[in-house]
C-alpha positions as CSV (number, residue, x, y, z in Angstrom):
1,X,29.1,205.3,91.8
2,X,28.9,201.5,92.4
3,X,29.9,200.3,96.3
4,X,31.3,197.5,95.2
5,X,34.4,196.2,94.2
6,X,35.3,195.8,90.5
7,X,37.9,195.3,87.9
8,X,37.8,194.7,84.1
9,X,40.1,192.4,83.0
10,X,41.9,191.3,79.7
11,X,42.5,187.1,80.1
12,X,44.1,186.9,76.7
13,X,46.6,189.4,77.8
14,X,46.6,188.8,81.7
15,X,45.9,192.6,82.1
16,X,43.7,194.6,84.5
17,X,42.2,197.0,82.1
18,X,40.4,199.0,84.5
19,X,39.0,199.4,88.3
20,X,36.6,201.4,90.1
21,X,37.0,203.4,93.2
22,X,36.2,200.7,95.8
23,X,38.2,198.2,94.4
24,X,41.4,200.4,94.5
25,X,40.2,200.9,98.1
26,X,39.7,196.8,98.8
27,X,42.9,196.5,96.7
28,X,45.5,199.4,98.1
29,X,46.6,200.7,94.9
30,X,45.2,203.6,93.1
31,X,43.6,203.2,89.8
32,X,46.8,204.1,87.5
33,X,48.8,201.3,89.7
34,X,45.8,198.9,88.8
35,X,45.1,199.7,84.6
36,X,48.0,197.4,83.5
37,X,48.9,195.4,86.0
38,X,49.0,192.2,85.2
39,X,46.1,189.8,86.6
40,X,48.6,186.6,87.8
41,X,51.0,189.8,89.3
42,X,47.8,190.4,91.5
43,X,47.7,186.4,92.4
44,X,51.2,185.1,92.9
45,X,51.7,181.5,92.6
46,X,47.8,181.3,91.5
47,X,47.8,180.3,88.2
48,X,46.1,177.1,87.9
49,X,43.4,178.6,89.7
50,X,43.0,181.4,88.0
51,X,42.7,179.5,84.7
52,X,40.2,177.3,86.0
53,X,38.3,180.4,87.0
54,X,38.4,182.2,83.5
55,X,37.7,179.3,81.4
56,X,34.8,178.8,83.8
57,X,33.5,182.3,83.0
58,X,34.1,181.9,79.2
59,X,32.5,178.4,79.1
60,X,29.6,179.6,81.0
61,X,29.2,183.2,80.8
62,X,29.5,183.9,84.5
63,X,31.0,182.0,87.1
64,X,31.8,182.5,91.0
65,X,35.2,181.3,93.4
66,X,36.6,181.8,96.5
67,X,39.4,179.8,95.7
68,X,41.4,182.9,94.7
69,X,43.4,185.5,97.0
70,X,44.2,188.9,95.6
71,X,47.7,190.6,97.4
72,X,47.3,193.6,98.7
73,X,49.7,196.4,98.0
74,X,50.6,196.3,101.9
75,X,51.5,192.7,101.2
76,X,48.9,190.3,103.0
77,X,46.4,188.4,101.3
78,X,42.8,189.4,101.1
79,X,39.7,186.6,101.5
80,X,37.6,187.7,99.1
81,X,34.5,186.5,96.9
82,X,34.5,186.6,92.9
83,X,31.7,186.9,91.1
84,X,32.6,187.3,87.0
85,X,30.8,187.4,83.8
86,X,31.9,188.0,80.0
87,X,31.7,191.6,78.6
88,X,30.5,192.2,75.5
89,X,32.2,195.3,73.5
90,X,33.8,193.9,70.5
91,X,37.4,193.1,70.4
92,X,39.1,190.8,72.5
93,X,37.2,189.5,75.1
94,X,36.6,190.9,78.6
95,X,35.8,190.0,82.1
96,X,33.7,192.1,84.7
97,X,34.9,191.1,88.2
98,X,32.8,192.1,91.3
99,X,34.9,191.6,94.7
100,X,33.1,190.7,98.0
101,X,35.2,191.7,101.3
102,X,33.9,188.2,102.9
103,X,36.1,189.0,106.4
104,X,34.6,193.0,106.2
105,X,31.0,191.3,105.1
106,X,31.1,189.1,108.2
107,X,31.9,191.6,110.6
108,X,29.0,193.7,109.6
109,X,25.6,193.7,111.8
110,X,23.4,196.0,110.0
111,X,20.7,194.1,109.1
112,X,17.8,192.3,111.2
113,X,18.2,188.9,112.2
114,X,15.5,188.3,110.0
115,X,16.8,189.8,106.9
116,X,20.0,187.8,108.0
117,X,18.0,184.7,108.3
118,X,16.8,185.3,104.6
119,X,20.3,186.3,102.7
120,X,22.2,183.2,104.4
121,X,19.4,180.6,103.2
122,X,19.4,182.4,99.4
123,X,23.3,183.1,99.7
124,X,23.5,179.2,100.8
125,X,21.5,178.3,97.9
126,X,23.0,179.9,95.3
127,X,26.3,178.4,96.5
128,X,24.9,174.8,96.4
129,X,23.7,175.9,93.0
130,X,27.3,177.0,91.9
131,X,28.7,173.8,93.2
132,X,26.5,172.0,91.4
133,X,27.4,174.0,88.3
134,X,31.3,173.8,88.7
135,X,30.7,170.0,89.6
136,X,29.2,169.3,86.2
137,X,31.5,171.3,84.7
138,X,34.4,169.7,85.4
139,X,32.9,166.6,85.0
140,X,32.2,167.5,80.8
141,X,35.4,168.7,81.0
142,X,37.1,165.4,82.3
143,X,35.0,163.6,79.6
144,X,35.8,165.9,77.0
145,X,39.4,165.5,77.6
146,X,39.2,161.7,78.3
147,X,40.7,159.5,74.9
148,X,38.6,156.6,75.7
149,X,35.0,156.6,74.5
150,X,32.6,157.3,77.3
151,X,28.8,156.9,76.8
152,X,25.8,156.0,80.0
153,X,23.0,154.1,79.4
154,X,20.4,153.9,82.0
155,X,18.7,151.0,83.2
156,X,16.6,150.8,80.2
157,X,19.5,150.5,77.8
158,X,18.7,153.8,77.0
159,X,21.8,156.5,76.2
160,X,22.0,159.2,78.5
161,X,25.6,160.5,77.8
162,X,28.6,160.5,75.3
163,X,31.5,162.1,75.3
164,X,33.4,163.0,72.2
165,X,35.9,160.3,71.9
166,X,33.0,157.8,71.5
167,X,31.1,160.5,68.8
168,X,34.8,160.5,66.8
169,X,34.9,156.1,66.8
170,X,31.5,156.2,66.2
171,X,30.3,158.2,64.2
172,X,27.0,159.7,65.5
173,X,26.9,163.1,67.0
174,X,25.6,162.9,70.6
175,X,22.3,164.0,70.0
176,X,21.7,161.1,67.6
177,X,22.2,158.8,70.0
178,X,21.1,160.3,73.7
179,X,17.8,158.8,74.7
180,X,17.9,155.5,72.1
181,X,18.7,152.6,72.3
182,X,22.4,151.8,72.3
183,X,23.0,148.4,71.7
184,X,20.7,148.0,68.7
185,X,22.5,150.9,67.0
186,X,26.2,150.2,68.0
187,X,26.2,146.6,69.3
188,X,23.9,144.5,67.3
189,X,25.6,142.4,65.6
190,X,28.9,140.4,66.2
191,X,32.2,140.3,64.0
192,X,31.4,137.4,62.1
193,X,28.0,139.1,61.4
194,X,25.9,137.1,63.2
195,X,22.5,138.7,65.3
196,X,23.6,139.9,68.9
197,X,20.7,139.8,71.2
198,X,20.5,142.1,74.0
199,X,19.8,139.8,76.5
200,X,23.3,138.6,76.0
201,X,25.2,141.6,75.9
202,X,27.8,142.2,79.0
203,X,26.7,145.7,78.7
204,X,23.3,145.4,79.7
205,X,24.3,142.2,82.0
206,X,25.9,145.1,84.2
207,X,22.1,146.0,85.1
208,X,21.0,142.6,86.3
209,X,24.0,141.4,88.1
210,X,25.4,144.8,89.4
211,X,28.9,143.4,88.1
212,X,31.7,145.4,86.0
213,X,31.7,143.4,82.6
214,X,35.4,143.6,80.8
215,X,35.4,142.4,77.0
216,X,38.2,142.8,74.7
217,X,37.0,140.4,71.5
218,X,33.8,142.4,69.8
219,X,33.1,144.9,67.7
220,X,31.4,147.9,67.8
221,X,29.3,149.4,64.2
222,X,30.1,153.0,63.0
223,X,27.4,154.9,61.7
224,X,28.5,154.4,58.1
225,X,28.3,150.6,58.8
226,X,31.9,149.8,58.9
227,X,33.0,147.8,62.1
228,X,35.7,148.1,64.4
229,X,37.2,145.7,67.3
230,X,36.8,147.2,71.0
231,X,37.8,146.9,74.5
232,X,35.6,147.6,76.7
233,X,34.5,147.8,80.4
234,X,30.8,148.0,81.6
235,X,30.6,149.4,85.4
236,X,27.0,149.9,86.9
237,X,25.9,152.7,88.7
238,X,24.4,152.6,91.7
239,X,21.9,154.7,93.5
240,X,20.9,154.0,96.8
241,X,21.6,150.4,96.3
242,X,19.9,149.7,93.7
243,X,21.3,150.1,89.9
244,X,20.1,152.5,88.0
245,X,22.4,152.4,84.9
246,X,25.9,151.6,83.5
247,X,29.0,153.4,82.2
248,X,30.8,152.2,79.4
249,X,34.5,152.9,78.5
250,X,36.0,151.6,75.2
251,X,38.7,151.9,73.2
252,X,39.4,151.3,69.6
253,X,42.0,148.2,69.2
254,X,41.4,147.4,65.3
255,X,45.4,147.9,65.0
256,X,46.5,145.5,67.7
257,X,43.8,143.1,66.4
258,X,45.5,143.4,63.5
259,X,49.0,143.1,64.6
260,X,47.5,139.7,66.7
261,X,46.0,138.3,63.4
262,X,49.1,139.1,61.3
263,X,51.6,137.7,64.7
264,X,49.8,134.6,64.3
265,X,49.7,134.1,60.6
266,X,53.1,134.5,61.0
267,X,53.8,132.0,63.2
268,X,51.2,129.8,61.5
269,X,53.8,130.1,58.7
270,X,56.7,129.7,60.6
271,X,55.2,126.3,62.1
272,X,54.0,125.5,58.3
273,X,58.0,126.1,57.3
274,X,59.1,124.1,60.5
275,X,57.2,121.1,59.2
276,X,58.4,121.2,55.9
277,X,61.9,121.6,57.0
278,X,61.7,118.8,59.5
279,X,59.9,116.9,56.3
280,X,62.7,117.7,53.7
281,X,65.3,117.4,56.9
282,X,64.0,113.6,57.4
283,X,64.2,113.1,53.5
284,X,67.8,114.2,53.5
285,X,68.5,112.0,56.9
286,X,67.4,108.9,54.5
287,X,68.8,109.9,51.8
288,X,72.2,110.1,53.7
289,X,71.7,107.1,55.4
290,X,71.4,105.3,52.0
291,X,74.6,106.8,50.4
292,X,76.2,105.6,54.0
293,X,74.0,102.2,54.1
294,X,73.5,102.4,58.0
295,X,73.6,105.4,60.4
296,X,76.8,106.9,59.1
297,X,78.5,103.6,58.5
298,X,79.9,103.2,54.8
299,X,80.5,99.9,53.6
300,X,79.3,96.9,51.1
301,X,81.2,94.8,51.6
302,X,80.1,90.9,52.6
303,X,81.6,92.2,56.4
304,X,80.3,95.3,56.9
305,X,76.8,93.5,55.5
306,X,76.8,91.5,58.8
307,X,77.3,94.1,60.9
308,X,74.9,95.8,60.0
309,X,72.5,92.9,59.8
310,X,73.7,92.5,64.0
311,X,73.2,96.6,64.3
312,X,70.0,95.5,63.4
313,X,68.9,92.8,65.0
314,X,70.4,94.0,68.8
315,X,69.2,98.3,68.3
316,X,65.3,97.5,69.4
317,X,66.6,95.6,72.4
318,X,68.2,96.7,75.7
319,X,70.5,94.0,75.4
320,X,74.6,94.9,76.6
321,X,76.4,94.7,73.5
322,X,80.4,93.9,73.4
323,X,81.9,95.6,70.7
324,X,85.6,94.3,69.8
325,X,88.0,94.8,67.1
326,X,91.2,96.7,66.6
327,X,92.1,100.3,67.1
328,X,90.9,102.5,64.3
329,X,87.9,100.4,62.8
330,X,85.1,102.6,63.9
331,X,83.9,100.3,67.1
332,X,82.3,103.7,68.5
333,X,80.2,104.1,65.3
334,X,78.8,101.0,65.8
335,X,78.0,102.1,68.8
336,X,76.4,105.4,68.0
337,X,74.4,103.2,65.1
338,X,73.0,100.9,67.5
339,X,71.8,104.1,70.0
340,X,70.2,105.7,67.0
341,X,68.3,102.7,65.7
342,X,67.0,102.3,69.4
343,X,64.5,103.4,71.0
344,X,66.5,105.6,73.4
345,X,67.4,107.5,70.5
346,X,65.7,110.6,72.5
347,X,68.2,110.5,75.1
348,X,72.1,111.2,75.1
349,X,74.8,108.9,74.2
350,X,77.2,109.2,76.8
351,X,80.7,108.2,75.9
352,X,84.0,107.4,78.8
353,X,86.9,106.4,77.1
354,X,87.8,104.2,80.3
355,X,91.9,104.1,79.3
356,X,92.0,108.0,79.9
357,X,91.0,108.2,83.2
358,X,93.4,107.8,86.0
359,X,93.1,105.1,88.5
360,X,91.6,107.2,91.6
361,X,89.2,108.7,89.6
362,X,87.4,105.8,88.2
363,X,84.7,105.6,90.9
364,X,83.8,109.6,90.6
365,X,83.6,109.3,87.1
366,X,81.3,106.7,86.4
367,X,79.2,107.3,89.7
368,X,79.7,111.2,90.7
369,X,80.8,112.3,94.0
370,X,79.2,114.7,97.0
371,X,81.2,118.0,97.7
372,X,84.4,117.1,99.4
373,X,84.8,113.5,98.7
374,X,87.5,113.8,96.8
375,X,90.4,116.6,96.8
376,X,89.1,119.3,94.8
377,X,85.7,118.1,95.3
378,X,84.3,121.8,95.5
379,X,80.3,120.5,94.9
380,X,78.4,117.6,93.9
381,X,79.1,115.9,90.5
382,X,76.8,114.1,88.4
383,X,78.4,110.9,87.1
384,X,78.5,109.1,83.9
385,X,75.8,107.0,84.5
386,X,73.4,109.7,85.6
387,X,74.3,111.8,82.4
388,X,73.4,108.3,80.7
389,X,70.0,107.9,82.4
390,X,67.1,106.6,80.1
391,X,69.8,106.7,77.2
392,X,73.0,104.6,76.5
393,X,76.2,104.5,78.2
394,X,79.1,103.6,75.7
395,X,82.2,102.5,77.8
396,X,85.4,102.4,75.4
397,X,88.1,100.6,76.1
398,X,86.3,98.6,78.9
399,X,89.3,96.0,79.4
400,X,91.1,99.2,80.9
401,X,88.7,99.2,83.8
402,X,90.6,98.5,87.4
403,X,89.7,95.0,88.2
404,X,88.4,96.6,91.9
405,X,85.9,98.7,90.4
406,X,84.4,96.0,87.9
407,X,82.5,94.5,90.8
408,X,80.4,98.0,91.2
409,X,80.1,98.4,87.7
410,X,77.9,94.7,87.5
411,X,76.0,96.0,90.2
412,X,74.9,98.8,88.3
413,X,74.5,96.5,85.1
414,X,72.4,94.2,87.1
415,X,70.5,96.0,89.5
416,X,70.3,99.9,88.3
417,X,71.4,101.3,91.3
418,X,74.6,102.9,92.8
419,X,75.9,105.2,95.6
420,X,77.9,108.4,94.6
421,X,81.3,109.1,96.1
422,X,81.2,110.3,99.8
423,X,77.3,109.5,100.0
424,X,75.1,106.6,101.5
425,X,71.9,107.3,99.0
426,X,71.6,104.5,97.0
427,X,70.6,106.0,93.4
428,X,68.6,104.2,90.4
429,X,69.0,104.3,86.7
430,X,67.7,102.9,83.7
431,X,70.8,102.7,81.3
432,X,71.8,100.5,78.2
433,X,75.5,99.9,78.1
434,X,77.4,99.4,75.1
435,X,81.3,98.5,75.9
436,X,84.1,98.1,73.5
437,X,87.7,96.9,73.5
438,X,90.8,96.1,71.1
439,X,91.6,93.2,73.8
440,X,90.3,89.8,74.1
441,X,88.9,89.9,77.1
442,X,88.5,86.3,77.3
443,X,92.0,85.8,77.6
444,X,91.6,88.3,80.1
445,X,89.0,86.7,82.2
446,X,91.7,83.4,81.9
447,X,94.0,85.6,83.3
448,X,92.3,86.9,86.2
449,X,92.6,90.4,84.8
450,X,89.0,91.2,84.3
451,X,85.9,89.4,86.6
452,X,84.3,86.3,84.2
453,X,80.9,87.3,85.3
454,X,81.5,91.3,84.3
455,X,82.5,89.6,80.8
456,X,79.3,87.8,80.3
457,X,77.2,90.5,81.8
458,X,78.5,92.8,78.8
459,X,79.1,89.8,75.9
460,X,75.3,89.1,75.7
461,X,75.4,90.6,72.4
462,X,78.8,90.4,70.5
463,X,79.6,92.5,67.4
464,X,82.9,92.4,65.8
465,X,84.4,95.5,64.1
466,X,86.1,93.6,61.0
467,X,89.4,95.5,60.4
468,X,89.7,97.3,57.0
469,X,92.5,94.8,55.0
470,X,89.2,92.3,55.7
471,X,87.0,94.6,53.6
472,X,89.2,95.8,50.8
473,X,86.0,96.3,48.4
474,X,85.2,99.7,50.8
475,X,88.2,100.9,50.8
476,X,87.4,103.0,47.8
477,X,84.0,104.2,48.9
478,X,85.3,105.0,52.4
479,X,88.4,107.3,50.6
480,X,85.5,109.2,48.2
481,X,83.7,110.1,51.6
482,X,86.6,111.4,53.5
483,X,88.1,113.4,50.4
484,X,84.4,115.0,50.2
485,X,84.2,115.8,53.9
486,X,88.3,117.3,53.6
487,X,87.4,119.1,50.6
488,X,85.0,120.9,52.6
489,X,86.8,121.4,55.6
490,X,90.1,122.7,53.4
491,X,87.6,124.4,51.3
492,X,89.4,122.6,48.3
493,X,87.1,121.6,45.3
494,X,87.7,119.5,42.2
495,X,90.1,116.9,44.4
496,X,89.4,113.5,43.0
497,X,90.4,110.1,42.8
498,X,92.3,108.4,40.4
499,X,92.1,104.5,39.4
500,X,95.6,104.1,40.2
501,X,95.3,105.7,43.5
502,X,92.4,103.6,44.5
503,X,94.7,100.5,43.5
504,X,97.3,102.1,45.8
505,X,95.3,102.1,48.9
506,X,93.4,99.0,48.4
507,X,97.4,97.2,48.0
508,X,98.1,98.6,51.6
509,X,97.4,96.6,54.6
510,X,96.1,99.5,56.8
511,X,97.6,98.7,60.1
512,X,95.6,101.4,61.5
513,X,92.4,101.0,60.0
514,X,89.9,102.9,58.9
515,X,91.3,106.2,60.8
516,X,94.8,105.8,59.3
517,X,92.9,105.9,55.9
518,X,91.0,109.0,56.8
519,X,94.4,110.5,58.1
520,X,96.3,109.7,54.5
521,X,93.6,111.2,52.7
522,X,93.2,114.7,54.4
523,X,96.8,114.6,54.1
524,X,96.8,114.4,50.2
525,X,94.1,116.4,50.3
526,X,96.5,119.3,52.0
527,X,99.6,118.6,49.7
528,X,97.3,118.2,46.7
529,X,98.3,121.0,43.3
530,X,95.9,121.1,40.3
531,X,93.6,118.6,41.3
532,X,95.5,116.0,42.0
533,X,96.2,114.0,45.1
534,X,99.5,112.8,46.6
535,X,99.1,110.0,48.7
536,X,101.9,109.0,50.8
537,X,102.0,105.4,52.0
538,X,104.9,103.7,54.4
539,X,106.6,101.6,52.4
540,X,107.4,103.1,49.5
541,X,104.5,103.3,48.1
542,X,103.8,106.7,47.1
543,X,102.7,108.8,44.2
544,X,104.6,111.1,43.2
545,X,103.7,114.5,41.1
546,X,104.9,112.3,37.6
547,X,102.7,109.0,38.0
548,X,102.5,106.3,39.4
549,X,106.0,104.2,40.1
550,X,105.4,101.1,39.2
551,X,108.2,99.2,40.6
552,X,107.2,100.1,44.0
553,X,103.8,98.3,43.3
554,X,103.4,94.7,43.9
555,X,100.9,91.9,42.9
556,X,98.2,89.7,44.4
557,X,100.6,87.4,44.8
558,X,103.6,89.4,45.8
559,X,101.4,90.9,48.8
560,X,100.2,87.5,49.7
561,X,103.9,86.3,49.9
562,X,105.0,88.9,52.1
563,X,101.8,88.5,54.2
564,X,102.7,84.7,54.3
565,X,106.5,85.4,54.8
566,X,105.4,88.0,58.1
567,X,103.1,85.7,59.9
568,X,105.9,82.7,59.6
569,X,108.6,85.1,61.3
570,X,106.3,85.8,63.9
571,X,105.1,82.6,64.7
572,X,108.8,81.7,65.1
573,X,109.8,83.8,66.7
574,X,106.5,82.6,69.5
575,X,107.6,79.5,69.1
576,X,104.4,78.5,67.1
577,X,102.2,80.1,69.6
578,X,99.1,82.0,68.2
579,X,97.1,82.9,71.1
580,X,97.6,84.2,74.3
581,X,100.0,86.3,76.2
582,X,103.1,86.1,74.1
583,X,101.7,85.1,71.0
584,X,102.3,85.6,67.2
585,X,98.2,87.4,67.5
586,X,99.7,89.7,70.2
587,X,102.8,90.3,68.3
588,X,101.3,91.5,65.5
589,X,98.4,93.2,66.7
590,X,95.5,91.3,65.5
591,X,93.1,89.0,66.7
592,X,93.9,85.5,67.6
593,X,90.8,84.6,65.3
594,X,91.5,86.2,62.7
595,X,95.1,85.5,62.7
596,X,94.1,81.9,62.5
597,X,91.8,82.5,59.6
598,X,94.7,84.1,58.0
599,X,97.2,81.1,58.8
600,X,94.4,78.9,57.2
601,X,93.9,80.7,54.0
602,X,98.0,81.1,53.7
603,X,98.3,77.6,54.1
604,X,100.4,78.1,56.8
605,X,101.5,74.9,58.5
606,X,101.9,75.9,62.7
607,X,104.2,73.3,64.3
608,X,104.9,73.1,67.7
609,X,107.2,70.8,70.1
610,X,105.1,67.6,70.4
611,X,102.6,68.3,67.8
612,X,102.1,67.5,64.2
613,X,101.9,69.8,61.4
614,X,98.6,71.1,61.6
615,X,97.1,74.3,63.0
616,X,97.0,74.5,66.4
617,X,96.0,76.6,69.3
C-alpha cells in the first residue's frame, strides 16, 4: 500500500476517478465521496490555477505546484504539494496526482540533521529546477500566443528563437532558421530591390549602440521570395551590462501600405482634378468676361468703351476713385471691376451704403467700438475699415456722410490710422477707397455741405457712370442678359426677344437706369405665356398679347420733340437756371453736364434776365 497521497484524475471531464487510502485520509472523505467528485468541487474558486497546472502536466508530462489548496471535507483549506504526471491506459487521458502534507511534513523530526541537511539542498534544487521549467514554459507560451512575429538574434546576427507568428509571415519553420543568419535570409534586400548590407540594418545597429531601433518602411522576404512591408522594433538585450543580443517584434502592414499608397493616389488625383477644374474654371472666367467685355460689365457702346478704358487704367493703382452718376447705372459694379482688376483682388470688398446708416452710428460703423461705448455695445466691434484691411473699401453714397465725421474719414484716407469708439489705441490700415454718389459734390463743397479737401482726397480718379438713354446701343444686349439670368431664376426656358420689343425698350428713356431695365424684364419674364414676353412700360407703351400697338409708338423725331419740349418746361419753370440748387439739372434728376450737353444737341436756346440767347450756366 502506497503512504502517500494520491488521486487519478479525469481533466477532460473535471472528475476524480479514483483515490487511495491516504489521500481519503489527507482529504476527509472516504473513497466513494472522492470517485466522482468533481476536481474544481475540490478547489473552489481555483480554476485558473488549476488549468495552468494541467496544461502544464499535458505539455510536459509531469509538472509540480503549490499554488493549489484542496478543501477539506471539515471545511478548511489544506497547504499541500502536487506532484502530477500523465497516465498512460488508452482512452481519455489521465493524471496521477501525489499529495505532500507540507504543514504535517514540516512538523516531522525523524531524520538526522544530516539527512535533513541533504533532502533540503536536493528538495531546493529540484524546486529551482521546476521554476526554471515553469518559467520557460510560460514564456513559449506567451510567444506562442503573441500575434506579432517574435524572433532573437544574438550578438552575432545569429537566430536563436522564433515564435510562430513570425514562422506563419515568413515562411520558414523555426528550425530552418535557428542558428543562421537572419538578415541575409529575411532582410537582404530593400523594396525597391536594391542590396541591403548588414552593416546598415537597425537590427543589428541594436548590438553596437545598445538602442531600441523602430522602423515602419521596409520589407521583409518570405521564403518563397515574395516580399511583404513590416513594422518593426529592435530592443537589445542586455547581460550584465554588456549586450549580448536583440529581440525583434514585427508585424505585417502590406494592407495599410496599401491603403497609404491607394489614399495618396487618390488625392494625387483629386489634386490632378483640382487643377483641371481651376484650369477649365479660369477658361470659363475669360470666357465670361468676354461675353460681358469687362468684369461683369456689359456694354459696347462708345460710353461704356471709356469706362472701361478708365477701369483700366486706375485698377493697378491705389489711387481713390470717385464714382458718380445717377441711381441705377451700376456705379457699384464699377467698383467691384476696379477691385478685381487690382491687385487687392485677394482681399474683401467691403461695401457701406453710407445713406442707410443713422446719424449716431456713423463713427461705430466705419471705425468699430470697445464694449460699452455705445448703448448696446455688448463687446468690441470690428469696423468697416478693419474688415477692409489690405483690400478695398467701397463707400456708396458718400455725399450722405455727416459733414462732422468727414474730417476723421481724411484722416484715415491720409494717414491709415484711426481710434475705435470708446478707445485711445490709435489703429493702422492699409485700405483703397472707392466712393460713389448720384450728387455733385462739387456743388456740395460750394455749399459748405461736404469738406473741399475730403472732395479732392476721394476725386483723384474720376469715373462717370453714363446713364443708360446715353448708351441706347446696350440696351439690347443688357435685356438678353437679364432674360437669361430670370429664365433661370423662374426656371422658364425658351423666353426670347423680339425685334419689336427691343425697339420698345431702346424708345424709352429709362429714368431708372439700368436697374429699372432689369426690373421690366423679370417682370415680362413672370407674366410671359407661350414664349412670349410682355413688357410693360409707363407711358403707354406696352405690348400687349396681340402685337405691337403702333399708335402708342413714336419716332426719332417725335421722342426728340418731347425730350426738347421737357427740358424747355423745366428750364422755365427755373427761370433758365441749369445748375445748382434749384435748377432745371436738379429738377429733372440728371446731371448738370449732361443736361447741358443735352440743351446743346436740342438746340435749346437758355435765356436768362440780363443775358443773351446763348447757353449759360
Amino acid at each position: 500500500m502506497c503512504p502517500e497521497a494520491m488521486l487519478v484524475l479525469r481533466p477532460a471531464e473535471d472528475r476524480i476517478a479514483d483515490g487511495n487510502p491516504a489521500a481519503c485520509r489527507l482529504l476527509g472523505y472516504d473513497r466513494q465521496q472522492l470517485r466522482g467528485m468533481a476536481v474544481t468541487a475540490l478547489h473552489p474558486g481555483q480554476l485558473p490555477a488549476l488549468i495552468v497546472f494541467t496544461d502544464g502536466v499535458m505539455a510536459k508530462g509531469e509538472y509540480w505546484t503549490r499554488g493549489l489548496k484542496p478543501r477539506h471535507a471539515a471545511g478548511h483549506e489544506l497547504v499541500l504539494e502536487y506532484s502530477a504526471s500523465v497516465l498512460t491506459r488508452g482512452g481519455a487521458p489521465e493524471l496521477l496526482l501525489t499529495m505532500t502534507d507540507l504543514a504535517t511534513q514540516r512538523r516531522r523530526n525523524v531524520d538526522t540533521e544530516a539527512d535533513l541537511y541533504v533532502r533540503g539542498g536536493i528538495e531546493e534544487w529540484q524546486r529551482v529546477e521546476r521554476f526554471f521549467r515553469d518559467v520557460e514554459r510560460e514564456n513559449q507560451l506567451i510567444l506562442r500566443a503573441a500575434g506579432e512575429g517574435i524572433y532573437g538574434v544574438n550578438a552575432d546576427g545569429k537566430t536563436t528563437f522564433v515564435n510562430p507568428a513570425a514562422e506563419r509571415m515568413l515562411g520558414w519553420k523555426a528550425e530552418e532558421l535557428v542558428g543562421k543568419d537572419m538578415h541575409s535570409i529575411v532582410h537582404h534586400t530593400h523594396a525597391d530591390g536594391s542590396y541591403y548590407p548588414a552593416m546598415h540594418c537597425p537590427i543589428y545597429a541594436a548590438f553596437r549602440d545598445g538602442a531600441v531601433h523602430q522602423v515602419d518602411n521596409e520589407v521583409f522576404w518570405r521564403k518563397d521570395g515574395t516580399r511583404f512591408f513590416v513594422e518593426y522594433t529592435s530592443t537589445p538585450i542586455k547581460d550584465r551590462g554588456s549586450v549580448v543580443g536583440a529581440v525583434i517584434v514585427f508585424r505585417d502592414v502590406t494592407q495599410r501600405k496599401e491603403a497609404d499608397e491607394k489614399l495618396r493616389s487618390a488625392l494625387a488625383e483629386v489634386e490632378q482634378l483640382r487643377k483641371q477644374l481651376e484650369r477649365d474654371n479660369e477658361y470659363l472666367q475669360e470666357e465670361i468676361r468676354r461675353e460681358s467685355n469687362h468684369r461683369g460689365i456689359i456694354g459696347a457702346s462708345a460710353p461704356m468703351q471709356k469706362t472701361i478704358r478708365q477701369i483700366e487704367l486706375v485698377a493697378p493703382t491705389d489711387a481713390s476713385v470717385l464714382i458718380t452718376g445717377e441711381s441705377g447705372t451700376g456705379k457699384e459694379l464699377i467698383a467691384r471691376a476696379i477691385h478685381d482688376a487690382s491687385k487687392r483682388s485677394h482681399r474683401p470688398l467691403i461695401r457701406v451704403n453710407c445713406a442707410s446708416i443713422p446719424r449716431e452710428l456713423f463713427e461705430s460703423e466705419f471705425f468699430g467700438h470697445a464694449k460699452g461705448a455705445i448703448p448696446g455695445a455688448l463687446r468690441d466691434r470690428l469696423g468697416r475699415f478693419e474688415l477692409a484691411d489690405g483690400g478695398t473699401l467701397f463707400l456708396d453714397e458718400v455725399g450722405e456722410i455727416p459733414l462732422e465725421l468727414q474730417g476723421k474719414l481724411l484722416r484715415v484716407l491720409q494717414e491709415g490710422q484711426f481710434e475705435r469708439v470708446g478707445e485711445s489705441r490709435t489703429r493702422n490700415v492699409n485700405v483703397r477707397v472707392i466712393a460713389a454718389t448720384n450728387r455733385d459734390l462739387a456743388a456740395e463743397v460750394r455749399q459748405k455741405r461736404f469738406r473741399e479737401d475730403l472732395y479732392f482726397r476721394l476725386n483723384v480718379f474720376p469715373v462717370e457712370s453714363v446713364p443708360l438713354r446715353e448708351r441706347t446701343d446696350d440696351i439690347s444686349l443688357l435685356a438678353a442678359h437679364f432674360l437669361r439670368l430670370a429664365s433661370g431664376k423662374l426656371k422658364i426656358s425658351d423666353l426670347r426677344l423680339t425685334e419689336g420689343d427691343v425697339r420698345r425698350l431702346t424708345q424709352y428713356a429709362w429714368p431708372g437706369n439700368v436697374r429699372e431695365l432689369q426690373n421690366v424684364i423679370e417682370h415680362a419674364a413672370i407674366l410671359a405665356r407661350n414664349g412670349r414676353l410682355r413688357i410693360d412700360l409707363p407711358g403707354g407703351l406696352t405690348r400687349g398679347a396681340g402685337g405691337p400697338n403702333n399708335a402708342s409708338l413714336l419716332t426719332e423725331d417725335e421722342r426728340r420733340d418731347r425730350d426738347r419740349a421737357n427740358i424747355i418746361a423745366a428750364l422755365d419753370a427755373c427761370g433758365g437756371k441749369v445748375f445748382g440748387h434749384g435748377g432745371a439739372a436738379e429738377l429733372l434728376h440728371v446731371r448738370p453736364t449732361t443736361l447741358a450737353s443735352r440743351i446743346k444737341v436740342l438746340g435749346i436756346k437758355v435765356l436768362r434776365k440780363g443775358q443773351s440767347s446763348s447757353l449759360t450756366d
